[in-house]
C-alpha positions as CSV (number, residue, x, y, z in Angstrom):
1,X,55.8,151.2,110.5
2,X,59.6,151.4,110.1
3,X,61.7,149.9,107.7
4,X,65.3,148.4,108.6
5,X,68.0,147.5,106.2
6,X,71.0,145.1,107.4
7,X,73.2,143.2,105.9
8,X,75.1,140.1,106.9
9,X,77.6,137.9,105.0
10,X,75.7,137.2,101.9
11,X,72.4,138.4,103.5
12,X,70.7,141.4,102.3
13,X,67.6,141.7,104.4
14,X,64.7,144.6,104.6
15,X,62.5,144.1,107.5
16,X,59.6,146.7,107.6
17,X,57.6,146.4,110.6
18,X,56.7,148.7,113.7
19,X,59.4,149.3,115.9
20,X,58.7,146.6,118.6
21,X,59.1,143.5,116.8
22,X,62.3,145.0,114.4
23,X,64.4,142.8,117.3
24,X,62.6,140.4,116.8
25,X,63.2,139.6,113.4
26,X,67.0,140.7,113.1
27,X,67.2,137.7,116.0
28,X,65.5,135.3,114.6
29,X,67.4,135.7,111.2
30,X,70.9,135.6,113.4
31,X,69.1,131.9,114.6
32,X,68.4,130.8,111.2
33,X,71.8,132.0,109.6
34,X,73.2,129.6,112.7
35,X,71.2,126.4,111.9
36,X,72.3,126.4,107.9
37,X,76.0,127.7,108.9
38,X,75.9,124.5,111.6
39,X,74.4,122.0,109.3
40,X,76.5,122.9,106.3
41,X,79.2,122.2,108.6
42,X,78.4,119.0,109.9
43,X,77.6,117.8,105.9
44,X,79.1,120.6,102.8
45,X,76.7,118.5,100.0
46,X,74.0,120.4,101.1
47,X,75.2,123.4,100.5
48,X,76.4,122.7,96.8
49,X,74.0,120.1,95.4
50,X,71.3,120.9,93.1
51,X,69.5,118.4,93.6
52,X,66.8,117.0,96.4
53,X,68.5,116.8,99.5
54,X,67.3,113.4,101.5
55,X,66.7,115.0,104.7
56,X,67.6,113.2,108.3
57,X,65.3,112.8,110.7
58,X,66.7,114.7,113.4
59,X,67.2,117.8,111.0
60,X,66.2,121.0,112.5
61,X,62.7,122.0,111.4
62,X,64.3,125.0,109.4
63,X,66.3,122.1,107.3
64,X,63.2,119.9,107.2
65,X,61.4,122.7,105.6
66,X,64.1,123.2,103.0
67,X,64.3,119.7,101.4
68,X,60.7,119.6,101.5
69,X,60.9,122.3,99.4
70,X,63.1,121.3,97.8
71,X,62.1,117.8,97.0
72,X,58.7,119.0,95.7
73,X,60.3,122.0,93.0
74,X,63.2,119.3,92.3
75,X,65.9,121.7,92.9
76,X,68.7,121.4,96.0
77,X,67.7,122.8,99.3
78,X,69.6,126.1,99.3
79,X,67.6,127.1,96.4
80,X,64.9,127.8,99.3
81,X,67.3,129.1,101.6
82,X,66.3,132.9,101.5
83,X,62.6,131.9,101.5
84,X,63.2,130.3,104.9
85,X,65.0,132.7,106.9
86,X,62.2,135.2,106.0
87,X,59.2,133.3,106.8
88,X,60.5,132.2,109.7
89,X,61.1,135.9,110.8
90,X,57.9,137.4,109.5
91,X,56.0,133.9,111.8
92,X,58.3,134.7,114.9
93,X,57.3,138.7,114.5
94,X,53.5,137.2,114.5
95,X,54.1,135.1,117.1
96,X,55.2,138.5,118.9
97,X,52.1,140.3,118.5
98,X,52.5,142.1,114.9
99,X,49.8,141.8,112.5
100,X,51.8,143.0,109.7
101,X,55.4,142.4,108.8
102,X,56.9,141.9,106.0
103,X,61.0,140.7,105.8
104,X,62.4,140.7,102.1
105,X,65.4,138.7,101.7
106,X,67.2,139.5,98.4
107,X,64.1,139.7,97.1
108,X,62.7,136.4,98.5
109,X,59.8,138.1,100.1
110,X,57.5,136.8,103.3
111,X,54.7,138.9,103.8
112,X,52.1,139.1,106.7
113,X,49.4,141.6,105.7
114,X,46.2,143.3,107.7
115,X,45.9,146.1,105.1
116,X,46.5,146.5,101.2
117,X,50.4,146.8,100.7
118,X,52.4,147.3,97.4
119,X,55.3,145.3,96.8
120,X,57.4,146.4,93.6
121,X,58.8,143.6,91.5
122,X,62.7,144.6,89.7
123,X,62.7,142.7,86.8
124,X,65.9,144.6,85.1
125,X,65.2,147.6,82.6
126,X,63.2,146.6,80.1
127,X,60.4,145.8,82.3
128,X,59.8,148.5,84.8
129,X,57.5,150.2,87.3
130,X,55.6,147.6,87.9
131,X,54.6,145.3,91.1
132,X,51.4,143.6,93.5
133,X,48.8,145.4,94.7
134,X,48.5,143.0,98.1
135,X,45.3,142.9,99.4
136,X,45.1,141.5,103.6
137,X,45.3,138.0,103.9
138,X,44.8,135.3,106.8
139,X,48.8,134.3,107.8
140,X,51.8,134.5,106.3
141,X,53.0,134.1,102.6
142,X,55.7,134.5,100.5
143,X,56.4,136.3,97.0
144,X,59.8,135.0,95.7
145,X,61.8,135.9,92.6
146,X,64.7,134.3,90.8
147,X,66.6,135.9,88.1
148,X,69.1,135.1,85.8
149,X,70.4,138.5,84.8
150,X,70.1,140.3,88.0
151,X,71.9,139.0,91.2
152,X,73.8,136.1,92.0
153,X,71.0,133.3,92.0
154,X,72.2,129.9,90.3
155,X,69.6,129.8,87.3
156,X,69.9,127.9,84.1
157,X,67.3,129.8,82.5
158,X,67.4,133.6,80.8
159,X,64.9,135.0,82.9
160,X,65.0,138.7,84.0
161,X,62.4,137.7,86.8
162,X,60.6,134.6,87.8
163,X,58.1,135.4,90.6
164,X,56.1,132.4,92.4
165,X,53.3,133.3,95.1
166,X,52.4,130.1,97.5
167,X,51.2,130.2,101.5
168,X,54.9,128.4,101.6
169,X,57.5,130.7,100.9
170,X,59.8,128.3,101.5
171,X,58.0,126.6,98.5
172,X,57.4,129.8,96.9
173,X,61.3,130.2,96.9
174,X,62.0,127.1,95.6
175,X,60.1,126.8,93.1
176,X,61.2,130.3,92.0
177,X,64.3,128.7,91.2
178,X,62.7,125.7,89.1
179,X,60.7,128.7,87.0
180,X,63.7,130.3,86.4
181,X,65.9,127.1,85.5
182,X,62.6,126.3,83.0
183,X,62.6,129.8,81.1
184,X,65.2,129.3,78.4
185,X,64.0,131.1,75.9
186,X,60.9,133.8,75.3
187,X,59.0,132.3,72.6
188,X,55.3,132.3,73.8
189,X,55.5,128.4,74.1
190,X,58.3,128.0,76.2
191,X,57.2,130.6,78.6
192,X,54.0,129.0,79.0
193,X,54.8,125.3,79.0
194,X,57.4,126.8,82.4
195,X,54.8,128.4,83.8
196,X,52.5,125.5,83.7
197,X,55.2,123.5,85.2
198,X,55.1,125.1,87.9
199,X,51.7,126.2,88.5
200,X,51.1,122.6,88.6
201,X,52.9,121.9,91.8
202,X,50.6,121.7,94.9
203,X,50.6,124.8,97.3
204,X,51.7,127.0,94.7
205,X,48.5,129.7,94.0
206,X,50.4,131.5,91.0
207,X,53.4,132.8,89.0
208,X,54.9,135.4,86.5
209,X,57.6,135.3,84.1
210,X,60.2,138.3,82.7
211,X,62.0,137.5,80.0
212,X,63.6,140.3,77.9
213,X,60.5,142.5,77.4
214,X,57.9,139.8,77.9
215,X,55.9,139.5,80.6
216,X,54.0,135.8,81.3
217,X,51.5,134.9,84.3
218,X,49.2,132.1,85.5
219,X,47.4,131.3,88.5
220,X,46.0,133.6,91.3
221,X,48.3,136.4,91.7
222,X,47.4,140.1,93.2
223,X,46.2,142.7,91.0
224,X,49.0,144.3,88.9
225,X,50.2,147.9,89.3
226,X,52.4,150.7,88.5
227,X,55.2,151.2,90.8
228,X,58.5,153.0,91.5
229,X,61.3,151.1,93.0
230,X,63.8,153.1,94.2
231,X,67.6,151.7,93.4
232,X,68.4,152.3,96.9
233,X,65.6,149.5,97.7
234,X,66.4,146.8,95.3
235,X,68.4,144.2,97.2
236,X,72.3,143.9,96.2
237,X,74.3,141.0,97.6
238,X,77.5,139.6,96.4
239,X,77.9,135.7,95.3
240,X,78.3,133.4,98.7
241,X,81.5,132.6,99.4
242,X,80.2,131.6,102.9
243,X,76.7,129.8,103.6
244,X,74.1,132.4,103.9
C-alpha cells in the first residue's frame, strides 16, 4: 500500500491505496472538483446557502447526492462536499479492481476495507491518541468529522470533533456538520440530546462527540483505540476562497 498526499485549491486529500489505482483516484477527484466548480458556476446559491438545496432534475449525480444529503441532515449541500469527492474516489478505485482504499479528504474520510485498519481521529489537544480500530466490511463507507476549533468548517457549535459513521459518506459528512452545529455546550445533556439528533436520522449507524475534554458516543461505531497521529498527517487546508 502507498499513501499519496496532494493538494488542490482548497482540497487537502490523502489517498492510500496500492500503487495501480493512486491514478485513479487523483482523476476522479480532478472530475468531481469540475462538476461542483461548473455547477457553482452556472447557480453561486449553492455554494453559500446553509440550508437544503432543492435539487434540479438534470443535476449531475454527484450534486444529486449532495442535496440528498443535505436535505436529510438539514444543512446546505456543501456541508457534504468533502464527503462526496471521497466516496466517489474510493467507489471508482473499486470499480478498478482495489479491494481496499481509503481517500481522506480534510478529514472527511471514505473507507473501503478487506482487513482491520486504524484510522486516528484529531480532536485538538485535550483529547489525544485516540481513533477506530476498523474491522473489514462489505463496500464502501465513510467516517466524517466536523470541528469547530480545528480547520476552517462553518460550524455553529463548540465542538473540538464531531465524527458521524453511515454506509453514506456523503450522509456521514453532512450530518457531521448538523452534530457539530448541535454541540453548543458540554454539559452531559446537551451532548447527548445532539447526539440523539442525529443518531436518529436514517442510514446513519453511529456518532462521537469532543468537546473540551469530553468525549460522547452513540450508535455502532468500531472499537476504540490508542493511536498516534502524526502532525504531518493531520489535514491543513486554508478557508475556500474558490469552490472546493
Amino acid at each position: 500500500m502507498r499513501r499519496k498526499h496532494f493538494e488542490v485549491g482548497e482540497t487537502a486529500v490523502t489517498i492510500v491505496a496500492d500503487d495501480e489505482y493512486l491514478e485513479a483516484a487523483q482523476e476522479s477527484i480532478f472530475r468531481s472538483r469540475e462538476i461542483v466548480q461548473e455547477f457553482i458556476r452556472g447557480d453561486p446559491f449553492f455554494q453559500t446557502t446553509l440550508e437544503p438545496y432543492p435539487c434540479p432534475a438534470d443535476a449531475p449525480p454527484l450534486i444529486a447526492r449532495m442535496c440528498s444529503a443535505a436535505r436529510k441532515a438539514q444543512v446546505g449541500p456543501m456541508a457534504a462536499v468533502a464527503g462526496a469527492i471521497a466516496e466517489r474516489a474510493v467507489l471508482d478505485m473499486q470499480a478498478a479492481g482495489a479491494t481496499q482504499a481509503v481517500v481522506d479528504n480534510g478529514g472527511d474520510i471514505a473507507l473501503l476495507l478487506d482487513r482491520e485498519t486504524t484510522v486516528g481521529l484529531y480532536a485538538g489537544e485535550q483529547v489525544k491518541g485516540i481513533g477506530f480500530l476498523c474491522p473489514p466490511r462489505e463496500g464502501v463507507f465513510g467516517i466524517c468529522t466536523s470541528s469547530a476549533t480545528i480547520g476552517p468548517s462553518i460550524s455553529f457549535g463548540v465542538s473540538d470533533a464531531a465524527t458521524v459513521l453511515a454506509a453514506d459518506v456523503t450522509l456521514a459528512d453532512a450530518c457531521a456538520t448538523r452534530l457539530g452545529n448541535l454541540l453548543t455546550s458540554d454539559r452531559d445533556e446537551a451532548m447527548r440530546s445532539a447526539l440523539d439528533n442525529v443518531c436518529s436520522i436514517p442510514g446513519i449507524e453511529g456518532a462521537l462527540a469532543v468537546v473540551g475534554g469530553k468525549v460522547a458516543m452513540k450508535g455502532w461505531l468500531p472499537k476504540l483505540a490508542r493511536v498516534s497521529v502524526p502532525a504531518g498527517r493531520v489535514a491543513k487546508i486554508e478557508l475556500p476562497s474558490t469552490p472546493p
